[in-house]
C-alpha positions as a printed NumPy array, in Angstrom:
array([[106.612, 113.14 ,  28.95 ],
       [110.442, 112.948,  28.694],
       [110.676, 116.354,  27.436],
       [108.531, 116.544,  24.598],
       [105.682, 118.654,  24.448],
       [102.448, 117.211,  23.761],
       [ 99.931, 119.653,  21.68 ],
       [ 97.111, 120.197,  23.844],
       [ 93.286, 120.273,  22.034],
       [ 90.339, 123.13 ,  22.354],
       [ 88.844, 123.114,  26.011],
       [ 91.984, 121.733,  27.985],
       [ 92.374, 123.826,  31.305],
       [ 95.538, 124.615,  32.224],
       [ 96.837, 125.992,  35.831],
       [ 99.66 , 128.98 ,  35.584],
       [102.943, 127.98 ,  37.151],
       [104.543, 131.567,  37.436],
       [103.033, 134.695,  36.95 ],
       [102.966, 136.5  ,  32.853],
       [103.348, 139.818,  32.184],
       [102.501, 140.636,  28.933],
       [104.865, 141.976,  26.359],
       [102.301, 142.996,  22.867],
       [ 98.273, 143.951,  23.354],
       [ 97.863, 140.012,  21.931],
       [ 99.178, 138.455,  25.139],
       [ 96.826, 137.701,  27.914],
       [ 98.488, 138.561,  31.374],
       [ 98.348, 135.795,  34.157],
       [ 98.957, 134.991,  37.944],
       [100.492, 132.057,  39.491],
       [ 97.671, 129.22 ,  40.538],
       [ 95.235, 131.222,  37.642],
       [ 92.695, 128.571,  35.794],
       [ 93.185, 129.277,  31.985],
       [ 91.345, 127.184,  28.653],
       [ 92.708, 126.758,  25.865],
       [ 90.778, 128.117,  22.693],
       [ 93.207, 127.441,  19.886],
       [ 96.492, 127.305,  19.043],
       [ 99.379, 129.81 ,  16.841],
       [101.631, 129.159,  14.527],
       [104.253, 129.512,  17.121],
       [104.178, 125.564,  18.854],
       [105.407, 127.714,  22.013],
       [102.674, 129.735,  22.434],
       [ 98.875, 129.305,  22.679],
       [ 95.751, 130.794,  22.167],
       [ 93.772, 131.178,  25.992],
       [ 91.001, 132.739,  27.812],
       [ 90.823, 133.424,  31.647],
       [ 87.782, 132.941,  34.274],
       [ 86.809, 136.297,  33.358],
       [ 86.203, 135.801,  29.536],
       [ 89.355, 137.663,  28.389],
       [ 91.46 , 136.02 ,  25.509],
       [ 94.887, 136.595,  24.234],
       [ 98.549, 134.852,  23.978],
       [100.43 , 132.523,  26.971],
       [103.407, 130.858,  26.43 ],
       [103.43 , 127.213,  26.922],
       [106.062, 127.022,  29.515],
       [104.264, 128.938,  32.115],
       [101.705, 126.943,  32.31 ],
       [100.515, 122.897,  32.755],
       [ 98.259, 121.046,  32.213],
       [ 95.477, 120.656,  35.021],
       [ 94.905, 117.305,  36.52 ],
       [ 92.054, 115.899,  33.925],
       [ 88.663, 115.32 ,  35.643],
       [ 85.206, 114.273,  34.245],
       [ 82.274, 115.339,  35.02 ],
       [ 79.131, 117.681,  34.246],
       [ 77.681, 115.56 ,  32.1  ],
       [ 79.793, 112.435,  31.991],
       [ 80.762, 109.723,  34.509],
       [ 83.057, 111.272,  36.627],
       [ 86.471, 109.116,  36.249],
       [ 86.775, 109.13 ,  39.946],
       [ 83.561, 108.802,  41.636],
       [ 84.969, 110.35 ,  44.889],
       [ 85.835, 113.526,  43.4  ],
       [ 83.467, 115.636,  44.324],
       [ 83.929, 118.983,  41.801],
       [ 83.534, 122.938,  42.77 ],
       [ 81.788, 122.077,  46.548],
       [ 83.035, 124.631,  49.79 ],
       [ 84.742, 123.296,  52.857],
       [ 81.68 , 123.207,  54.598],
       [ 79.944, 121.327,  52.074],
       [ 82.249, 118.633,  52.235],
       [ 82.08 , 118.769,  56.23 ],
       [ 78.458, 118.126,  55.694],
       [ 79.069, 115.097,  52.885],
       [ 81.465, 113.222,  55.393],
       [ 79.055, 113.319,  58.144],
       [ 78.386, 111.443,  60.265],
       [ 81.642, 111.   ,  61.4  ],
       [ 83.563, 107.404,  59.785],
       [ 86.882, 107.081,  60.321],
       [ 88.506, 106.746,  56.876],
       [ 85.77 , 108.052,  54.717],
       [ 87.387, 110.623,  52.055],
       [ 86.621, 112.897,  49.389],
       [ 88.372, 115.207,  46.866],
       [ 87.708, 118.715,  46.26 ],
       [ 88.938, 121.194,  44.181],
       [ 90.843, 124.127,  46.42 ],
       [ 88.222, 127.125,  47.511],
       [ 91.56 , 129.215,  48.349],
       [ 94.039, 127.897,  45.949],
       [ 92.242, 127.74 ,  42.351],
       [ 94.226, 124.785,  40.53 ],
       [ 94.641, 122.693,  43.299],
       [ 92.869, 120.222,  45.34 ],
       [ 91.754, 119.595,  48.822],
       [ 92.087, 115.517,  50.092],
       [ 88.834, 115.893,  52.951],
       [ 89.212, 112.849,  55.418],
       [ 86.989, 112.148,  58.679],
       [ 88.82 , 111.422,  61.474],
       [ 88.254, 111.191,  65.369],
       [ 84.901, 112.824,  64.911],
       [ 85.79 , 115.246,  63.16 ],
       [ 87.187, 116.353,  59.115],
       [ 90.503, 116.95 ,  58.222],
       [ 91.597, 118.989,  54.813],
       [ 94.901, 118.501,  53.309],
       [ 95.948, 120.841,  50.66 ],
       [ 96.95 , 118.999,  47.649],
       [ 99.46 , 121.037,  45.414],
       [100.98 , 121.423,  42.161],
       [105.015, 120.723,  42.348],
       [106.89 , 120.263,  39.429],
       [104.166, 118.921,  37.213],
       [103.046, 116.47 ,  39.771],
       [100.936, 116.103,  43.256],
       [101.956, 116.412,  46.8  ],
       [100.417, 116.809,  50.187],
       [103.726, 116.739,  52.423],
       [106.414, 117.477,  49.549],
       [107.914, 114.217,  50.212],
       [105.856, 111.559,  48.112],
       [105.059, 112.681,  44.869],
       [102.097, 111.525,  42.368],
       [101.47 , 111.874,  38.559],
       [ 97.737, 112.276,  38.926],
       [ 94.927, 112.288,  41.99 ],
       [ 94.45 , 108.475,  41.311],
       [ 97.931, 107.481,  42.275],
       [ 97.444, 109.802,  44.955],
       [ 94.686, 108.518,  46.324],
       [ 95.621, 104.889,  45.656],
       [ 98.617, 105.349,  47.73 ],
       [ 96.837, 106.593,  51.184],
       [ 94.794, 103.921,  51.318],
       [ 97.215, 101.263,  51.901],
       [ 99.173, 103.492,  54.174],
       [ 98.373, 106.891,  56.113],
       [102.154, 107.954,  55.788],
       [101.475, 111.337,  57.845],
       [ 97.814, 111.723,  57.052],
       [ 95.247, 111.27 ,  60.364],
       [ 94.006, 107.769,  58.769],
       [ 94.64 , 105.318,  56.206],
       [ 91.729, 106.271,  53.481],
       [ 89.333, 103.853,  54.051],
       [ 85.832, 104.22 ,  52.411],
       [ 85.17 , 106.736,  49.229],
       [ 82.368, 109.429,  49.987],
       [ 81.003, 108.205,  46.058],
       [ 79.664, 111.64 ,  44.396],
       [ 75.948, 111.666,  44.659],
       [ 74.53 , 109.554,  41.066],
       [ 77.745, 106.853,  40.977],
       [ 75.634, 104.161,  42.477],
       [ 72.759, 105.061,  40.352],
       [ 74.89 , 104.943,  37.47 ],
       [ 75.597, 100.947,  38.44 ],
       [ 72.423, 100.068,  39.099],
       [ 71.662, 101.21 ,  35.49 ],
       [ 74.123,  99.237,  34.182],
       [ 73.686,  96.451,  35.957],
       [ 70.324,  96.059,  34.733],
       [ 71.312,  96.488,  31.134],
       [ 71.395,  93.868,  28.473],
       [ 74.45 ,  91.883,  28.919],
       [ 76.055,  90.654,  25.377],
       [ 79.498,  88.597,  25.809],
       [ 82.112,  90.4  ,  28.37 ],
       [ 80.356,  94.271,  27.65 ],
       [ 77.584,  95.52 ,  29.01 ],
       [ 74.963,  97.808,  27.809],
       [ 73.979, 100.718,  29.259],
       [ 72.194, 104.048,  28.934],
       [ 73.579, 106.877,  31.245],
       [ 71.682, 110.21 ,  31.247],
       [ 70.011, 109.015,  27.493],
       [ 73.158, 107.947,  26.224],
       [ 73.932, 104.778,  24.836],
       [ 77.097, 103.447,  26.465],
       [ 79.356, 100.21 ,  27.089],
       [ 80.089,  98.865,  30.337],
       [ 82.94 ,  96.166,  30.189],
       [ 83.729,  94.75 ,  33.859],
       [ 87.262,  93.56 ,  33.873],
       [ 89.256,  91.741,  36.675],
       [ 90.48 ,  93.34 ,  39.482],
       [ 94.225,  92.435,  39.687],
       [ 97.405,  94.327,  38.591],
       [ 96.653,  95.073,  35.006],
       [ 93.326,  96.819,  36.092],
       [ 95.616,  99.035,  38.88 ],
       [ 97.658, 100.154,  36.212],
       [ 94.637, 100.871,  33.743],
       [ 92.531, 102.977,  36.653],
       [ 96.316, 104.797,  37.262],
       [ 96.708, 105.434,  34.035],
       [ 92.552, 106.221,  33.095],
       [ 92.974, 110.027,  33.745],
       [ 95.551, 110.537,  31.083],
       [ 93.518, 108.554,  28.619],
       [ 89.857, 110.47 ,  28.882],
       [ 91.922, 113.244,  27.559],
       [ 92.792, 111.306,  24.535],
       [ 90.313, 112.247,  21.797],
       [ 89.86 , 111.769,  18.289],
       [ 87.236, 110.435,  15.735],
       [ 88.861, 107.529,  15.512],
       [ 89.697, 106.508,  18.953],
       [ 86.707, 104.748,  21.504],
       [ 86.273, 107.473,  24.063],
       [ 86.481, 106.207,  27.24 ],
       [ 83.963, 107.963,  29.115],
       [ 84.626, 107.324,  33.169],
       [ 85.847, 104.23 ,  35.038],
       [ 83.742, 102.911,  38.137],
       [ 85.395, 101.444,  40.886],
       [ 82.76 ,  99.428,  43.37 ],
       [ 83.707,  99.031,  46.851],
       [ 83.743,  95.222,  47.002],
       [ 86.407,  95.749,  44.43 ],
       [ 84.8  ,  94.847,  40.896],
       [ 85.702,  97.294,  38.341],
       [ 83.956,  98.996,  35.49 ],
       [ 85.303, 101.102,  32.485],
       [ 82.515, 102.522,  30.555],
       [ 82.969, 103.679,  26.713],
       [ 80.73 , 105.029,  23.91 ],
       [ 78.821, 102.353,  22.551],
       [ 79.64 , 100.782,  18.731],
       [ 76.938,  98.875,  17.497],
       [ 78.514,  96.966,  14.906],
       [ 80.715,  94.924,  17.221],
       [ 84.93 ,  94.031,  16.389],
       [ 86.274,  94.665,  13.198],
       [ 87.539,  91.121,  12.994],
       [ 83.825,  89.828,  13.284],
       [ 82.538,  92.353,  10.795],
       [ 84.932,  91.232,   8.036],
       [ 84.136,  87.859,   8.579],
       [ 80.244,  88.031,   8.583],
       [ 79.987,  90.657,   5.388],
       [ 82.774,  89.395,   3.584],
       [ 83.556,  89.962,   0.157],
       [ 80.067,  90.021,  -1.176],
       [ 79.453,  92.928,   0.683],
       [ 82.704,  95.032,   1.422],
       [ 84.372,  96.281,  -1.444],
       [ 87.578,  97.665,  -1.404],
       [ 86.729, 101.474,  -0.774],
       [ 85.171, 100.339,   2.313],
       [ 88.547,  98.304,   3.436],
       [ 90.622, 100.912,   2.158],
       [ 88.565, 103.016,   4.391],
       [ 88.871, 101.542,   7.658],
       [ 92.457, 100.808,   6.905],
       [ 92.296, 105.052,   6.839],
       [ 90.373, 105.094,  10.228],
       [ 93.064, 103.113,  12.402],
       [ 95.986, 104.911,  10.566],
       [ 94.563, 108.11 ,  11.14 ],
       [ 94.111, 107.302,  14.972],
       [ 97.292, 105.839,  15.309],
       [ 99.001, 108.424,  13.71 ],
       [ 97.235, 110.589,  16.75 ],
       [ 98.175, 108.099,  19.949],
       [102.218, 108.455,  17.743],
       [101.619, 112.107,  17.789],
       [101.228, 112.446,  21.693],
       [103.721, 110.239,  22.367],
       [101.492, 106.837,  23.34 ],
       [101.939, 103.467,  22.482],
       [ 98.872, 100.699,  21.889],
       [100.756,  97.753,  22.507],
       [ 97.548,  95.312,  21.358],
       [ 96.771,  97.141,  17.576],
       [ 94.73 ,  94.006,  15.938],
       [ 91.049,  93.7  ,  14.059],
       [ 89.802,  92.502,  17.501],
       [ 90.619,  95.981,  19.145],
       [ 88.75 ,  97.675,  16.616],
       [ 85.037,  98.292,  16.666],
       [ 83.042,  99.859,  13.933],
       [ 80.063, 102.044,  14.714],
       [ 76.416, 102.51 ,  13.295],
       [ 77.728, 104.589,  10.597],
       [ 80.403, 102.186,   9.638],
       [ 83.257, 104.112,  11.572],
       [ 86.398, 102.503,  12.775],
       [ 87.79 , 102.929,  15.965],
       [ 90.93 , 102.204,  17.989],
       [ 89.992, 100.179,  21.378],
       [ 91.186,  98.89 ,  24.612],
       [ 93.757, 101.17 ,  26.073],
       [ 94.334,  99.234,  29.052],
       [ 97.858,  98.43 ,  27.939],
       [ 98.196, 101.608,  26.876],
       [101.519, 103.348,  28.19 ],
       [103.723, 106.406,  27.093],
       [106.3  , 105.124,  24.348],
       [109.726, 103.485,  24.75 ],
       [108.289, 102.078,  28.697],
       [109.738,  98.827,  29.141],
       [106.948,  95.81 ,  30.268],
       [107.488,  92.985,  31.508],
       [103.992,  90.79 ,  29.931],
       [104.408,  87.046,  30.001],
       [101.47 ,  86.84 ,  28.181],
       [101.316,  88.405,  24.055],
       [100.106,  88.126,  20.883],
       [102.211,  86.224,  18.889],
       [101.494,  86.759,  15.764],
       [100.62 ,  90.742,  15.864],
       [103.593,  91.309,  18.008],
       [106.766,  92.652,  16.345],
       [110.053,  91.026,  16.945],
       [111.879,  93.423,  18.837],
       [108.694,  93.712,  21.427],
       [108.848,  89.846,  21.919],
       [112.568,  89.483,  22.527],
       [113.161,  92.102,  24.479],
       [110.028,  93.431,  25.768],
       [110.484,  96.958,  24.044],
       [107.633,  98.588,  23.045],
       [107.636, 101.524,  20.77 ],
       [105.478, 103.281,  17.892],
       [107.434, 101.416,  15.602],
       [106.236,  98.081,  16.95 ],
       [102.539,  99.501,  16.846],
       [103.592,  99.991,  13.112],
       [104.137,  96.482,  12.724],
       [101.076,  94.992,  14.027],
       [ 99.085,  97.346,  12.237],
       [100.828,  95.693,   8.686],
       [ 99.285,  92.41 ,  10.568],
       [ 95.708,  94.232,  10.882],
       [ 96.09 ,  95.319,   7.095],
       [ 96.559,  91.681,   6.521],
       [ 93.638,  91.406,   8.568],
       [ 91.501,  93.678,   6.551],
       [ 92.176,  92.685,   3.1  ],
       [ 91.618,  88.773,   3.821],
       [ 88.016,  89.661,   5.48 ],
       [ 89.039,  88.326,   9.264],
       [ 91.471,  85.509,   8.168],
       [ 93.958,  84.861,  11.228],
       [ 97.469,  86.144,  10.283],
       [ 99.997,  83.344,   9.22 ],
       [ 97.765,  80.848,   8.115],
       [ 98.706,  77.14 ,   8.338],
       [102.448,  77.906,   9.932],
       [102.188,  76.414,  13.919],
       [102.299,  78.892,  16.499],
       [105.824,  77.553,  17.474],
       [107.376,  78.288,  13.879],
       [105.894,  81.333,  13.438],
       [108.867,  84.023,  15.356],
       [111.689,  81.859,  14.474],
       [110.038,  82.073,  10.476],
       [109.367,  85.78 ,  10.976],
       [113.024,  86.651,  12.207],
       [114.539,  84.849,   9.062],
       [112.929,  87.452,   6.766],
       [109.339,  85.532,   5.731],
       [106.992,  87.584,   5.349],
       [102.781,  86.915,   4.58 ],
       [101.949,  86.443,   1.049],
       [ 99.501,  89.303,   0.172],
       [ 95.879,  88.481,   0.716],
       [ 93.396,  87.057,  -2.465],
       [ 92.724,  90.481,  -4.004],
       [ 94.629,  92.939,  -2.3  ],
       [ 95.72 ,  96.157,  -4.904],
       [ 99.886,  95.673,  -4.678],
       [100.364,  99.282,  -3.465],
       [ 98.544,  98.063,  -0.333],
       [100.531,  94.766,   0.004],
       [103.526,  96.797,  -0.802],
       [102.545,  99.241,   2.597],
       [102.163,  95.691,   4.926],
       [105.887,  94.75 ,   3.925],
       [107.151,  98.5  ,   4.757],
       [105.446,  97.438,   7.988],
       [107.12 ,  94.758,   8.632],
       [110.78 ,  95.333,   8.052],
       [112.867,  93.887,  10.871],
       [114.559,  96.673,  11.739],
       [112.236,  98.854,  13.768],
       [114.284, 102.279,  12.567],
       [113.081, 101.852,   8.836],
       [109.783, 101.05 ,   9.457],
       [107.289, 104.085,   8.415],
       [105.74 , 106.324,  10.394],
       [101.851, 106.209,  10.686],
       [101.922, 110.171,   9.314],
       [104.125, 108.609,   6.196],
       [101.553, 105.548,   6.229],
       [ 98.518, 107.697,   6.593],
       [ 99.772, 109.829,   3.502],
       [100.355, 106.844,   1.189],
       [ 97.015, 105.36 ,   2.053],
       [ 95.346, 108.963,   1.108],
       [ 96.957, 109.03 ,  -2.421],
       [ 95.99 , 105.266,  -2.751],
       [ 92.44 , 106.334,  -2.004],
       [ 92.655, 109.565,  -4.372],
       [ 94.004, 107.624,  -7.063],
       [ 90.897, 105.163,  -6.867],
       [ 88.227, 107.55 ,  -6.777],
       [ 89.762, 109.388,  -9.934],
       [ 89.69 , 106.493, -11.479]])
C-alpha cells in the first residue's frame, strides 16, 4: 500500500519471504515459505510478536515477512466458495471428477506451505498449477501478476493465457449451495435478506451484477480482514453461477441510523446517546484512516445500529485504498466534499467532510443536510464559504467540530484521531458535569 505499513491485528497469518536467523533468545528463527501468526505486537512498529506451526513464540521483523492471502473459512462463509482449504492433491483429483472441461478449484500448496495450487480438469484428466508468492502478489507463469486469488481467478476465466482451459465452472466447496438455499428462504425485508448460517443471525444483501460488484468481489478479500467494533463485518461474499451476487454481513437489528433518528427522535434520544454514536463512526473511521482506506459514501444511511444500540460503519463496496482516483458519474451531492466532486479525488480528508454532514445528521434526528437550498445551488453555495447553520439544540463545541469538518481546503481539515479526541473530552466533560 504505497509504502506504508499497515499494523496487522492478533491472528493474521503471515508467509516468510526470506529465511531469519535469530540474533537475541527473544527472536523466533524462520524459513522461507514458513506459515507464522501473529500474537501481538512490540513497541518496536518493525518488529512483531509471532508463533510458528509448532507452537514456538518469539520476535520477526516485519520486513521478512507478508501478509498471507486472506481466506475465510472454518466457521464462516468462505469468501470464495471455490477455495477449497487444507485438501491433498488427490483429494482434489477426486472433487473434480468426473472429468468437465473447465471445472476448477483452489487449494492451498501440500509442498509449498504459503502458497496455492489452481486444480483445473482438462482432457480427462486434472491439471495443478502452482500459484506463488512474488513480490507481494500472485503468479502462475511470472508474467501476469494478481493482488489477491480473486483477481486471479477472475482473470482465467475470460482467457486461458497458457493454462490447459479457460476456467469455466467453480467446483463450489461442499455447504455453499446450502448456505443459499438458507438464505433464500429467509425473511426478505427491503433490498437485505435475512438469514441464519450455522445458528447465526446474518444479512444477505443481493446486489447487481455489473462493474461496481466486480470491483467489490476484487476488492472483498482485503475487506474481511478489516475489523473493528465499529465496522459491519462482512462475513463472505457468494457468487451464484447464473451470475447473481450475494455479500453476507452480521446482522443489525435496529436498521440505518438515518431511520433510527427519525423514528425515536428527540423524545427519546438524548444527547449522550447522539454524542455516542457520533463516538462510534469516529472511532471506526479513525480505524479505515489508520490502514490507509477510504469510505467514499460516510452518511446516516451507511450506518446501522445494533440490538445493543451500537453504531456501525457500512457498505464498503466503494471502498478503495486512499488517494485512488474514480471516475463515478453518479454521487452524493450533498455529503460529498468539494474537492471529491470537482475532481474526482478521494481522500481521508474528504471522508472527514461528509462525516461533519453525518454530525449534522445526528444532531437534527435524520433531517436531510441543506435544508430548503435546491440541489442545483447547493456546490456552487458550498464553494463560496456557506456553511449549515448548527442543528436546533446542538452543544456549540459539537457545531464548532462540523465547521472544522468542513473547511474547504482539504489540508486543514482534522484528522478523525484529532476528531475522535475532541469528541472524548466533549463526552468527559458531560458526564462530570
Amino acid at each position: 500500500m504505497s509504502g506504508i505499513h499497515v499494523p496487522w491485528s492478533t491472528g493474521t497469518e503471515c508467509v516468510a519471504k526470506y529465511n531469519f536467523k535469530p540474533g537475541t533468545d527473544q527472536d523466533l528463527p524462520f524459513c522461507k515459505g514458513d506459515v507464522l501468526t501473529i500474537v501481538g505486537v512490540t513497541r518496536d512498529p518493525n518488529w512483531y510478536r509471532a508463533k510458528n506451526t509448532g507452537g514456538r513464540e518469539g520476535t520477526i521483523p516485519a520486513n521478512y515477512v507478508q501478509k498471507r492471502e486472506g481466506v475465510k473459512s472454518g466457521g464462516k462463509l468462505s469468501l470464495m466458495p471455490w477455495f477449497h482449504g487444507k485438501i491433498t492433491r488427490d483429494q482434489a483429483e477426486r472433487l473434480l471428477y468426473p472429468p468437465e472441461a473447465g471445472l476448477y478449484l483452489v487449494r492451498e500448496s501440500t509442498n509449498y506451505p504459503g502458497d496455492y495450487t489452481l486444480c483445473v480438469s482438462c482432457d480427462g484428466k486434472v491439471e495443478h498449477y502452482r500459484i506463488i508468492y512474488h513480490n507481494g502478489k500472485l503468479t502462475i507463469d511470472e508474467e501476469e501478476y494478481f493482488e489477491n486469488l480473486m483477481q486471479l481467478v477472475e482473470h482465467y476465466t475470460k482467457d486461458a493465457d497458457g493454462l490447459c482451459t479457460r476456467l469455466v465452472k467453480p467446483k463450489l466447496m461442499e455447504g455453499t449451495v446450502a448456505a443459499q438455499d438458507e438464505f433464500s428462504r429467509s425473511k426478505d425485508t427491503p433490498n437485505v435478506m435475512v438469514g441464519d448460517y450455522r445458528g447465526t443471525r446474518v444479512a444477505v444483501k443481493c446486489i447487481k451484477n455489473d462493474a461496481t460488484a466486480q470491483a467489490f468481489v476484487a476488492e472483498a478479500s482485503v475487506m474481511t480482514q478489516l475489523r473493528h467494533n465499529n465496522l459491519v463485518q462482512l462475513l463472505g461474499v457468494i457468487v451464484e453461477e447464473k451470475g447473481s451476487l450475494y455479500i453476507v454481513t452480521e446482522y443489525m437489528a435496529k436498521g440505518s441510523l438515518v431511520d433510527y433518528l427519525r423514528s425515536r427522535g428527540r423524545t427519546v434520544l438524548g444527547g449522550d446517546c447522539l454524542l455516542k454514536f457520533s463516538l462510534d463512526v469516529c472511532e471506526a473511521m479513525e480505524y479505515l484512516e489508520a490502514n490507509n482506506f477510504v469510505h467514499r459514501d460516510l452518511a446516516a444511511r451507511n450506518v446501522l445500529v445494533s440490538d445493543d444500540n451500537i453504531a456501525k460503519v457500512s457498505d464498503f463496496g466503494l471502498t478503495k485504498e486512499a488517494s485512488s482516483i474514480q471516475e463515478t458519474a453518479k454521487l452524493p451531492v450533498k455529503w460529498t466534499s468539494p474537492e471529491a466532486l470537482r475532481e474526482k479525488r478521494f481522500s481521508t480528508k474528504s471522508d472527514v467532510w461528509s462525516y461533519g454532514i453525518l454530525l449534522w445528521e445526528i444532531y437534527s434526528f435524520g433531517r436531510v443536510p441543506y435544508p430548503r437550498i435546491p440541489l442545483k445551488d447547493v456546490v456552487p453555495r458550498v464553494e463560496k464559504g456557506y456553511k449549515m447553520d448548527a442543528p436546533d439544540g446542538c452543544p456549540p463545541v459539537v457545531y464548532d467540530l462540523m465547521k472544522q469538518c468542513w473547511t474547504l481546503d482539504a489540508a486543514m481539515r482534522p484528522s478523525f484521531r484529532m476528531l475522535r479526541e475532541k469528541l472524548q473530552h466533549i463526552r468527559a466533560k458531560e458526564l462530570y458535569l
